[in-house]
N, C-alpha and C positions, 0 to 999 in steps of 0.2 A: 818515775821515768827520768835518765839521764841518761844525755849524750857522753861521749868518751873522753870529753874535754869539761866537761863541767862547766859550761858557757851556761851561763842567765842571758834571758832575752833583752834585760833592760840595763848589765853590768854599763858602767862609764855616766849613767844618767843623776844627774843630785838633784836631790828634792828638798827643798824646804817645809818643813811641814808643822806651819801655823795652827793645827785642830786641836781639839779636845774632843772626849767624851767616846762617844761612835762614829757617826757616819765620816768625819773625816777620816780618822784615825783608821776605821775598816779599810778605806781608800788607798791610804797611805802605807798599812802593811798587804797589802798585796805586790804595790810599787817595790815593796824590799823584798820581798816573795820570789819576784821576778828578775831581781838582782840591782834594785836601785839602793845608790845608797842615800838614806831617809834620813834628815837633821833633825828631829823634834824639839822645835823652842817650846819652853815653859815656862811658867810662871816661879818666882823664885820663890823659896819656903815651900806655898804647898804642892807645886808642876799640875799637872791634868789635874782636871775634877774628879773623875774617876779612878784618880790612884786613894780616893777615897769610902767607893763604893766595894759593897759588898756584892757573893760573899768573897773570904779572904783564905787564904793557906792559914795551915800550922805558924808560917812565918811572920804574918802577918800584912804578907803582900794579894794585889787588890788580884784578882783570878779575873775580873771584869776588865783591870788594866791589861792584864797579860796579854789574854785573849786578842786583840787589837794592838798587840803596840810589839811585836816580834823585832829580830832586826832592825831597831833603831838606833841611831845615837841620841843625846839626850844634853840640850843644853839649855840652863836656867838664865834667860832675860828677861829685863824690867824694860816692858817699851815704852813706857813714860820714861826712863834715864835717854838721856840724849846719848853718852858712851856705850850703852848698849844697841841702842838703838842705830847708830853709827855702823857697829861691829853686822848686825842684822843687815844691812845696807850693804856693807862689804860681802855676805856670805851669799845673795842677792845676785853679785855683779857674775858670782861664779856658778851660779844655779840653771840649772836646766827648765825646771820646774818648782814652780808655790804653792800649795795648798792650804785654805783657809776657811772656817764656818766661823767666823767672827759675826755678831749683826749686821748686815749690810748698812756701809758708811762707816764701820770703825777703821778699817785700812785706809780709808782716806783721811779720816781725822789724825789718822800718824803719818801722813803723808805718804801713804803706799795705795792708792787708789790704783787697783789693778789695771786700767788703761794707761794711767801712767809710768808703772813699774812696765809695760810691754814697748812702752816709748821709749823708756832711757836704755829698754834691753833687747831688742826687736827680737831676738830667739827666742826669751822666755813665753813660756805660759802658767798662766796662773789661775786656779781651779779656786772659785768663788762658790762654798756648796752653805746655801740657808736653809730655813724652812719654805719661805713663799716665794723666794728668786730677790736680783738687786733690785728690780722694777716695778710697778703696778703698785694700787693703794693698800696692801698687806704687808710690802717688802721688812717696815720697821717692825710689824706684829713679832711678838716672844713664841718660839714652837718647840712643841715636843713630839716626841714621835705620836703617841693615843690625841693627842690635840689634831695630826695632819690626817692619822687613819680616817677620823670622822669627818672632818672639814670634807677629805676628801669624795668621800662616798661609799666609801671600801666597810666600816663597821654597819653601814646599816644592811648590804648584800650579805655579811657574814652573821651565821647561826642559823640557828631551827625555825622552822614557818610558826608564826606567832608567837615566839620569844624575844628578847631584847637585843640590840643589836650587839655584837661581840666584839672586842681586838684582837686581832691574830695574834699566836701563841706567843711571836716574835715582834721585834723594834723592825718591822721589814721597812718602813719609811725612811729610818735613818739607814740602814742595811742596804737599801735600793739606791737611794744615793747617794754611801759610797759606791757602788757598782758602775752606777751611770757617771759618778767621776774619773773614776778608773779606766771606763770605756771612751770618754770624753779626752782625757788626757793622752790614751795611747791612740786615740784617729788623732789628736792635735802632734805628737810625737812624729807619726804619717807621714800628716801636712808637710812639717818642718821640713823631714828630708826632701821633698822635692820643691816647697815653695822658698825655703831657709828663713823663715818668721814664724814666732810666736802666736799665742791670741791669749785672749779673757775669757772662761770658762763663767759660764753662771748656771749652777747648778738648784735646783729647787725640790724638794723635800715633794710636796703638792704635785709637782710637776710631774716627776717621777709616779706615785702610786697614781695617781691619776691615770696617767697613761696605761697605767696596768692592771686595770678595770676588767678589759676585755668583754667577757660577755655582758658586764651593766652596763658600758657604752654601747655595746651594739642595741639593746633596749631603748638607752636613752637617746644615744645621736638619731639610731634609723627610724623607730618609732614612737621617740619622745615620750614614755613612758616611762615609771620607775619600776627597777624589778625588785622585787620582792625576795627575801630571805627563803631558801629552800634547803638548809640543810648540805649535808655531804653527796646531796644527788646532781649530776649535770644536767642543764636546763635544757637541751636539746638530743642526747644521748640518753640509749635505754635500754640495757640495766648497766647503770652508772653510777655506784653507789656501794655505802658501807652497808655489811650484810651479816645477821646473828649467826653467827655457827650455834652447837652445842655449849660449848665455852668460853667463846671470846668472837668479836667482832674480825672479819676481815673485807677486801675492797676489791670489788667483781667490776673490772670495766671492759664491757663489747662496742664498741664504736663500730661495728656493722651485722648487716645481717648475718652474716656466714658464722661469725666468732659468736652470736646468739644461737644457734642453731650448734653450735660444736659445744658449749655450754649447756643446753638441756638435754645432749647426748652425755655429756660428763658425769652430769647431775642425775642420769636415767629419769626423766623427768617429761614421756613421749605428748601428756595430754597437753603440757604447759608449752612445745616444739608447735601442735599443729591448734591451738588457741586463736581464732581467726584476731583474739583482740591483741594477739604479739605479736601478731603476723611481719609487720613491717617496724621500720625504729618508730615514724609518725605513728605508728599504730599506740608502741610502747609505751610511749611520750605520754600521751593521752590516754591509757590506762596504766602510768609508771607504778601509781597505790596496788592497784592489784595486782602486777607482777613483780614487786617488791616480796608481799605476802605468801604469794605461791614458790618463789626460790626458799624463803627464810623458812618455811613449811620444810621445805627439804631437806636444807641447810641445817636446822637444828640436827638432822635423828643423826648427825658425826660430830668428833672433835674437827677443830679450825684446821688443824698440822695435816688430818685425813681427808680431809676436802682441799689444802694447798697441795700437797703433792698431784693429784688426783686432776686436778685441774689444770697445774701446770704442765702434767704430762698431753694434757688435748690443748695446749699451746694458747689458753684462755690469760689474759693479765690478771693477775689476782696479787693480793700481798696480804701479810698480818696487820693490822692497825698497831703498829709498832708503839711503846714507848718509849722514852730518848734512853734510858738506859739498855733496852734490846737493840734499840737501833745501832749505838755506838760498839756493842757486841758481834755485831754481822762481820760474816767473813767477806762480804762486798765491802763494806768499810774497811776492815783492814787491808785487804787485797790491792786497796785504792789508794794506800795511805794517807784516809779524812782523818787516823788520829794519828799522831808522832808525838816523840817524848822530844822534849828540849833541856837538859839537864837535870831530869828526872820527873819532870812534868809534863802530865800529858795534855794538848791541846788540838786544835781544831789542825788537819793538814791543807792544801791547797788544792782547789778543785780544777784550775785550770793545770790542762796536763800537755806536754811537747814534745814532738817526736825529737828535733834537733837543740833542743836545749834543757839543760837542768828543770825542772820543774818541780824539785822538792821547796818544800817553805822556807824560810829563812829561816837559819840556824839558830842562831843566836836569841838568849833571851830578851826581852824587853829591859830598856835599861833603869837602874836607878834614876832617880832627878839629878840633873846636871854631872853623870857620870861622866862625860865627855868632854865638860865645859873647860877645863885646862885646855884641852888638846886642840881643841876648836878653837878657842881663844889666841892662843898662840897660832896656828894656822892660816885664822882670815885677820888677826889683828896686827 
């Protein structure tokens, strides 16, 4: 989607952006996504950690760096050298915005204590993202994403009823908190224009999937109980769940009476329609086992493709239990542009989309280490 001027929502905005790894880094190519432009300081010799993970291209660059690091510039300092450290300090004075998952307490021991960098800069803001937040007795704990899923509570609600507990397929800990910085930093961007001050962002790993519990908190806050592992079925919706075709799995979800009753007209399936035990969702809920068994009874005698048309056409939500490589195939994917090539590689595209401003990703590849470091250097130095 672009406007006829190719305006970005965030052109004029510079970032500084102190991350590694993920969740900063995810944070911080969206900022360029959106049209900021993103400093990447690095470390000199090896830059990001991740420009060391796999896997890699033919070329030998990192597809996990890629991925994250779109539209940057790239300049290699030593923040123990006082000259460089100086030069960062100068690039600082002209920055809109900081982004940082350092341990919390390393930016103060270089004397960039984010309350104080918003003192000597009253516009800036500066995005503090950890694992546990700057505060409370976990703040110095070491994290990782599978470290925070469990701490949180989130691995032991994921998987099958009496199986182990599982990590989601994805880093969504680190992934959520880029998100929640990104969102943190464009309400503080808000602020600015009408209050004209900065703030300190304290962003928490924990904080974040925790909050995105949803129905394990509504268990634990309102009824102080823990809920238990159930599988691909929803805990209060019925029939909410992945379902056997003849050949492959797909995922039937009625969230009311009316779309369960257009469902066992789809399915012709009249005795399972007037079943006093489906009668209602409570009803469902509480016999969910046996009307799992009576759709999948049905469900098998077709292919998946002849029961997705079939049901999409009586306006039921259905889909294939996709895998990432069908997924990345669909003509909603490309239609949407989730994948774009960037000098012949293809990556992930940008999901936030705008009616009035450019909303393609950032063009540009991810840079070498210290590609920019000349030009930067001469610029704030």
């Amino acid at each position: 989607m672009k406007n006829a001027n190719n305006q970005k929502a965030l052109e004029g905005v510079v970032v500084i952006d102190l991350t590694h790894v993920l969740s900063g880094p995810f944070c911080t190519m969206m900022l360029a996504d959106q049209g900021a432009r993103v400093i990447k300081v690095e470390r000199p010799g090896a830059g990001d950690d991740s420009r060391a993970f796999g896997p890699f291209y033919d070329d030998g660059f990192s597809v996990y760096f890629e991925f994250v690091n779109r539209g940057k510039e790239s300049i290699a300092l030593n923040l123990k050298d006082s000259n460089d450290l100086a030069l960062l300090r100068r690039m600082l004075q002209k920055a809109d915005v900081v982004v940082e998952n350092f341990r919390p307490g390393t930016m103060a021991r270089l004397g960039l204590a984010p309350d104080r960098l918003v003192e000597e800069n009253p516009r800036l803001i500066v995005c503090s993202i950890s694992g546990f937040g700057q505060t409370g007795p976990m703040s110095q704990e070491p994290a990782y994403d599978t470290v925070v899923q469990a701490l949180s509570g989130l691995m032991s609600v994921t998987g099958d009823p009496g199986g182990n507990p599982v990590r989601t397929g994805t880093s969504i800990g680190d992934l959520s908190a880029g998100l929640f910085a990104y969102a943190a930093i464009a309400t503080a961007l808000a602020a600015r224009e009408r209050t004209g001050v900065g703030t300190a962002i304290d962003i928490s790993m924990l904080d974040g999937l925790f909050s995105l519990l949803e129905h394990g908190l509504m268990d634990a806050l309102a009824k102080h109980i823990d809920p238990q592992r159930i599988g691909n079925r929803h805990p209060s919706i019925a029939p909410f769940d992945t379902f056997h075709c003849k050949d492959r799995l797909i995922v039937i979800c009625c969230g009311n009476d009316h779309l369960f009753q257009q469902l066992c007209d789809a399915l012709e399936v009249p005795e399972t329609k007037k079943d006093p035990r489906f009668r209602t969702n409570d009803d469902r809920i509480k016999n969910q086992e046996a009307l799992k068994q009576a759709l999948e009874e049905r469900l098998k005698t077709q292919e998946a493709a002849a029961w997705l048309k079939k049901l999409e056409g009586a306006g039921i939500p259905v889909g294939f239990v996709n895998t990432v490589e069908e997924a990345r195939n669909m003509e909603q994917i490309r239609a949407r542009n989730m994948v774009v090539e960037i000098q012949g590689r293809q990556v992930p595209g940008s999901p936030l989309k705008m009616s009035r401003y450019d909303s393609q990703c950032a063009a540009s590849p991810p840079p070498a280490l210290d590609a920019h470091g000349e030009s930067l250097r001469k610029e704030f130095g």
